[in-house]
C-alpha positions in Angstrom: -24.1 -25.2 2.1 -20.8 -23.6 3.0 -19.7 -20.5 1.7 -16.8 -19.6 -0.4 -13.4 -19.0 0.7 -12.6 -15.6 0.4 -10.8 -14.4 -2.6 -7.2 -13.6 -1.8 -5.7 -10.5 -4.0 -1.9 -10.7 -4.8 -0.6 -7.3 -4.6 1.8 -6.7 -7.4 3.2 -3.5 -6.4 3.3 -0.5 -4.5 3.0 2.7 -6.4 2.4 5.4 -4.2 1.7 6.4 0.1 0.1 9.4 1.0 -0.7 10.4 5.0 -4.0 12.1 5.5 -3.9 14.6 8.6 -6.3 13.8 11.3 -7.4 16.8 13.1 -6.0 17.0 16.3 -4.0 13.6 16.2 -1.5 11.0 14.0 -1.9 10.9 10.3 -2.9 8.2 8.8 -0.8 6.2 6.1 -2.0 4.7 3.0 -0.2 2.9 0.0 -1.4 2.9 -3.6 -1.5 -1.1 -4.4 -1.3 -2.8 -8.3 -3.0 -5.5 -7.8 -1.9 -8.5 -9.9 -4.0 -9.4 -12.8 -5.8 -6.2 -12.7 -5.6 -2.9 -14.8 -4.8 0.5 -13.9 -8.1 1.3 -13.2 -8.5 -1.1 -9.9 -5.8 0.1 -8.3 -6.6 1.0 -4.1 -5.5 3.1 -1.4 -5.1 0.5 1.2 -4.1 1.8 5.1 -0.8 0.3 6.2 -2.6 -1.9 9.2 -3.8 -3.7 6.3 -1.2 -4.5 3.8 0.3 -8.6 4.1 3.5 -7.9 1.9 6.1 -6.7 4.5 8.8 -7.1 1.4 7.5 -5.1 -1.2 6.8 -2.1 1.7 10.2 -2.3 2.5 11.2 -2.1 -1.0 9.1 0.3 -1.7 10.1 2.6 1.0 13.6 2.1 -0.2 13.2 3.6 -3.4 11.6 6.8 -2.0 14.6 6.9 -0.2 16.8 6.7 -3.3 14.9 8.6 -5.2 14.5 11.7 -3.0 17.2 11.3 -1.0 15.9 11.5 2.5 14.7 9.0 5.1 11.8 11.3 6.2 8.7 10.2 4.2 
């Protein structure tokens, strides 16, 4: 019998990035997803390799820039 396809999550919007510091090399960026359908409470940190929504990044990014005014995040 076949298995499954895989459950596909709609990511409803970014709330937050953060880079952890690697010792000794590049940080490593993460984004704080809303999932659609979901509560607060399953939102993830997701690593940017990772994230399918080109759009919403960009928009995202965007507002940080807005908000605080610089292009260095």
């Amino acid at each position: 019998r076949p298995l499954p396809p895989p459950v596909r999550h709609t990511v409803r919007r970014i709330r937050g990035v953060k880079i952890s510091q690697k010792t000794g090399g590049k940080g490593k960026v993460e984004y704080l997803l809303k999932w659609r359908g979901s509560s607060d409470a399953d939102d993830t940190w997701e690593p940017e390799e990772k994230l399918g929504c080109p759009d919403l990044t960009a928009k995202f990014l965007q507002s940080q820039i807005t908000a605080y005014g610089t292009e260095k995040l």
